[in-house]
GUBA-857124 format. One record per residue (C-alpha): residue number from 1; x, y, z. Coordinates in steps of 0.001 Angstrom, whole numbers, plus 524288, in hexadecimal, padded with zeros to 5 digits. Each point is the difference from the previous one (the first is absolute). Example, Ala and Ser with C-alpha at 12.3 -4.5 7.8 and 13.67 -1.06 7.14 Angstrom:
n=1 | xx=8300C | yy=7EE6C | zz=81E78
n=2 | xx=8055A | yy=80D70 | zz=7FD6C
end
This chain:
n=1 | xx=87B37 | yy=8514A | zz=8592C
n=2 | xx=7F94F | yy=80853 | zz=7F95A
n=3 | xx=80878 | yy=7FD9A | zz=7F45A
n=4 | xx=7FCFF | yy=7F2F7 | zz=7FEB1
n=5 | xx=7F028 | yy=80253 | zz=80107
n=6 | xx=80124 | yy=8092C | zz=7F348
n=7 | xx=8088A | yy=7F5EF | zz=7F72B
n=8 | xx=7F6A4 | yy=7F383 | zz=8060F
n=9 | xx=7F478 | yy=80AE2 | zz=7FA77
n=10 | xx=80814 | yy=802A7 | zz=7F342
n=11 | xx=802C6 | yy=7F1D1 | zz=7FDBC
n=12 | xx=7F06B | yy=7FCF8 | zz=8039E
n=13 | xx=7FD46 | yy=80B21 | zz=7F4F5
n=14 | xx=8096B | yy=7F981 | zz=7F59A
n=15 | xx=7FB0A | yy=7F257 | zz=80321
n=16 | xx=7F27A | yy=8054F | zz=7FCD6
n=17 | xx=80301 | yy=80715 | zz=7F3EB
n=18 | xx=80682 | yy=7F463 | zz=7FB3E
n=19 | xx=7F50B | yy=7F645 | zz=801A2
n=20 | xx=7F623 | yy=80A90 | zz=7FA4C
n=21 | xx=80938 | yy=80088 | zz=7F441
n=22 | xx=80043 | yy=7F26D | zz=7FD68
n=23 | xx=7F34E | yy=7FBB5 | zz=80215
n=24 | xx=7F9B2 | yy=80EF5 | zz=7FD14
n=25 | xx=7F639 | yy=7FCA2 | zz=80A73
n=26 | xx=80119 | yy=8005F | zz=80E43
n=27 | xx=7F55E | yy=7F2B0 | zz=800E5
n=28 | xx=8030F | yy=7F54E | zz=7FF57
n=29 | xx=7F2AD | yy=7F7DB | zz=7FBC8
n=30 | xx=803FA | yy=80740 | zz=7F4B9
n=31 | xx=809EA | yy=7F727 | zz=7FCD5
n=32 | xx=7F8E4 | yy=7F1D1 | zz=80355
n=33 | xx=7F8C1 | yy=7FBD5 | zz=7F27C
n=34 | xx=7F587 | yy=7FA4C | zz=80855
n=35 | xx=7FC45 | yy=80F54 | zz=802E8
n=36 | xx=7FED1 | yy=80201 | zz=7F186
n=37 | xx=7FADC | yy=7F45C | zz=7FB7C
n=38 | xx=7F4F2 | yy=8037E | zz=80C81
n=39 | xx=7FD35 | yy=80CD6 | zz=7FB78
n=40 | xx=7FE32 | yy=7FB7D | zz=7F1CA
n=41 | xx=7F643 | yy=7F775 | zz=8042E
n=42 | xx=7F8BB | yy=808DF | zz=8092F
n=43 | xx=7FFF7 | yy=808F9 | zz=7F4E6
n=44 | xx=7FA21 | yy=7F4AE | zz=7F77A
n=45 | xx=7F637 | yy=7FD06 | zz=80829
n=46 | xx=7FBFD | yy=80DB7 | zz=80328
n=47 | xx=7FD3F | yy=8017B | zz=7EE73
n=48 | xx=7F813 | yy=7F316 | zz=801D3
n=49 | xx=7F734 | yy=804AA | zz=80C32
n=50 | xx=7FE78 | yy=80C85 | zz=7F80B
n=51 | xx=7FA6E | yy=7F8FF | zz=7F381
n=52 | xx=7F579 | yy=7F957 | zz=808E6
n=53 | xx=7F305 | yy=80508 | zz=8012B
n=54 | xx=7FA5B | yy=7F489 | zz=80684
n=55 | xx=80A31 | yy=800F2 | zz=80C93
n=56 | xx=7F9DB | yy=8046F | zz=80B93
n=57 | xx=805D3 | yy=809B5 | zz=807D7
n=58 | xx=8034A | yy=7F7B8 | zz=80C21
n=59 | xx=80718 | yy=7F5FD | zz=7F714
n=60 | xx=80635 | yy=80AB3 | zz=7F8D4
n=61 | xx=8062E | yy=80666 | zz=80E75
n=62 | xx=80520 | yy=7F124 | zz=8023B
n=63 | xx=804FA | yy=7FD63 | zz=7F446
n=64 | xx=8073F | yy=80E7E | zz=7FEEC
n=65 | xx=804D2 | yy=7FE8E | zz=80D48
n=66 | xx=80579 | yy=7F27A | zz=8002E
n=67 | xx=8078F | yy=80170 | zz=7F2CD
n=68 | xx=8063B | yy=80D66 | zz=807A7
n=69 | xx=80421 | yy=7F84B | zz=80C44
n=70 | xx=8063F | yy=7F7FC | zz=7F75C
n=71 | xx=809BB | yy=80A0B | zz=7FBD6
n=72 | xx=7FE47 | yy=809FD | zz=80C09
n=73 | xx=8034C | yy=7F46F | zz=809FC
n=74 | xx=80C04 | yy=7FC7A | zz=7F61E
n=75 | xx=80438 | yy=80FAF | zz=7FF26
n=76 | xx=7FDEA | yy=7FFC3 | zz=8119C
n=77 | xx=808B7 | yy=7F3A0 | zz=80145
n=78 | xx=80A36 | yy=804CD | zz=7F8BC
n=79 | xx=8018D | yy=80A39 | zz=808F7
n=80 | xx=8014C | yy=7F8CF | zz=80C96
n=81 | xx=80D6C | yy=7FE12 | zz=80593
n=82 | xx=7FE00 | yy=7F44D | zz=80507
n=83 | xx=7FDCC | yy=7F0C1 | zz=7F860
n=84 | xx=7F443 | yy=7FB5C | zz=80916
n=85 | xx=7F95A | yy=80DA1 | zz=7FD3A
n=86 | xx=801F0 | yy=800F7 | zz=7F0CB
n=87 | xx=7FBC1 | yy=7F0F8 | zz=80037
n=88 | xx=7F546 | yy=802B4 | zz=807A3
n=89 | xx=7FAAC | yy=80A7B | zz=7F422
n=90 | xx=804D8 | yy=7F6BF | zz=7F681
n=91 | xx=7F5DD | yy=7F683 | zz=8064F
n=92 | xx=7F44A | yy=80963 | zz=7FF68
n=93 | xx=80363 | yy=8035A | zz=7F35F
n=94 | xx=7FEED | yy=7F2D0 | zz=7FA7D
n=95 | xx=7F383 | yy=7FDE8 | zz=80797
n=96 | xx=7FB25 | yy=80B29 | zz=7F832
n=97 | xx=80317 | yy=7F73C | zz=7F376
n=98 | xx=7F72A | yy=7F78B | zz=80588
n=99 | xx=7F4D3 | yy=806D5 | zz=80264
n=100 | xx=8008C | yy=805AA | zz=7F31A
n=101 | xx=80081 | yy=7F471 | zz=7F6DE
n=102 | xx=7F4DD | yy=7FC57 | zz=80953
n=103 | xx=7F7A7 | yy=80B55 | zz=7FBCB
n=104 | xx=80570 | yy=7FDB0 | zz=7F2D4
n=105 | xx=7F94E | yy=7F18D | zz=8005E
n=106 | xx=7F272 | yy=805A7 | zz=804D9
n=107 | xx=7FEC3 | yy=80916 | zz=7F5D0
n=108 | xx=80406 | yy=7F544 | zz=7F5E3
n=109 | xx=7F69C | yy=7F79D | zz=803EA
n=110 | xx=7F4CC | yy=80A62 | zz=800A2
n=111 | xx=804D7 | yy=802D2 | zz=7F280
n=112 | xx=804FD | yy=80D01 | zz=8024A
n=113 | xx=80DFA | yy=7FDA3 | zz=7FC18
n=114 | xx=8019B | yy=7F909 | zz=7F4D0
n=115 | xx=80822 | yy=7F30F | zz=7FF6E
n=116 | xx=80BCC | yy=807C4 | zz=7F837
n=117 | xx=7FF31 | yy=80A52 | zz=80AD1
n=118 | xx=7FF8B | yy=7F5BF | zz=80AED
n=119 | xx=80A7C | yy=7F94F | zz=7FB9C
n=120 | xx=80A41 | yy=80B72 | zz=7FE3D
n=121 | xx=7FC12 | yy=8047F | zz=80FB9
n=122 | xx=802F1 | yy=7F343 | zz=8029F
n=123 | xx=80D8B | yy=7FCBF | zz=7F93F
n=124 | xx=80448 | yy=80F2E | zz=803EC
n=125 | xx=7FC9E | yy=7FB44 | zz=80CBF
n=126 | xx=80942 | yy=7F3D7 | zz=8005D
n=127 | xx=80CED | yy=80693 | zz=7FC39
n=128 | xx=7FCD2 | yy=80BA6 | zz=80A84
n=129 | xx=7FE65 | yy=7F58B | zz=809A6
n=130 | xx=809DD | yy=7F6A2 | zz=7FC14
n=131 | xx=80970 | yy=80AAB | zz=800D0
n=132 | xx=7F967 | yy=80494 | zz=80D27
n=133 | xx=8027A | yy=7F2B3 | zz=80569
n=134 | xx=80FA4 | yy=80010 | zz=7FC98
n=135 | xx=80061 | yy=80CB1 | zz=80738
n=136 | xx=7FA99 | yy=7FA6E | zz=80BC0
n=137 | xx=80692 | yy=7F559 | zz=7FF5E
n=138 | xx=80D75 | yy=8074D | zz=7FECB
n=139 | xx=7FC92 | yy=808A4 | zz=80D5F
n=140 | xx=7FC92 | yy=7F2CF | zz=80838
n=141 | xx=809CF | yy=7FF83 | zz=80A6D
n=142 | xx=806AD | yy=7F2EE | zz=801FF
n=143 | xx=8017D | yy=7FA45 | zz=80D08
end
C-alpha cells in the first residue's frame, strides 16, 4: 500500500513539473488573453488617472478599483474548480467593465477626459467584455 501512495505522489510530482514546463507558470489566468488584455488596460487607465489633476480623490479610488476587479475577479475565477464559480467571477468582472466606462462617461462629459481618451476606455472596454461574455457563455450549463 504504501508503495502505491509514493508512485501516485511521484506521478502527482511529474504531472506538475510537466505542466510548469510547458506553460512556465503554475496559473492559469496567465494563459486566458482576456487576463492580459485586462491588465493592459488597468495599467492604461492607471497612466491616465495619474495625468489628471482635476480628479478628485473619491473618483480616483472608484475608478482605480473598478479597472482592478476587472482583472483581479478574472485572475479569482480562473482559479475556481468549479464552472458556476469561475462564471460567477467572470460575471463580477464584467460588471466592473461597466462601472468603469461609466466613470469614464462622467468625466468625459465634465471634460476631464478628453474625447480621444474616452473613446480608447471605451473600445478597450468592448473587446474585454466581448471576450468576457464568450467565457461565460462557454461555462453555462445546459439542461
Amino acid at each position: 500500500m504504501k508503495k502505491i501512495a509514493s508512485q501516485n505522489c511521484f506521478i502527482l510530482k511529474l504531472y506538475v513539473i510537466l505542466l510548469y514546463k510547458k506553460y512556465k507558470t503554475m496559473f492559469d489566468f496567465e494563459h486566458l488573453e482576456v487576463y492580459k488584455i485586462s491588465k493592459q488596460y488597468y495599467l492604461d487607465i492607471s497612466k491616465i488617472i495619474e495625468s489628471k489633476e482635476k480628479l478628485n480623490h473619491s473618483t480616483i479610488d472608484q475608478l482605480n478599483r473598478s479597472s482592478l476587479s476587472i482583472v483581479l475577479n478574472i485572475a479569482e475565477g480562473s482559479g475556481r474548480l468549479s464552472k458556476p464559480d469561475k462564471r460567477k467571477f467572470y460575471v463580477i468582472s464584467r460588471g466592473s467593465i461597466f462601472e468603469t466606462v461609466s466613470i469614464a462617461d462622467l468625466l468625459k462629459d465634465t471634460k476631464i477626459l478628453s474625447m480621444e481618451e474616452f473613446q480608447k476606455i471605451y473600445k478597450d472596454a468592448e473587446l474585454i467584455s466581448r471576450k468576457l461574455w464568450y467565457l461565460i457563455k462557454s461555462l453555462e450549463s445546459t439542461q
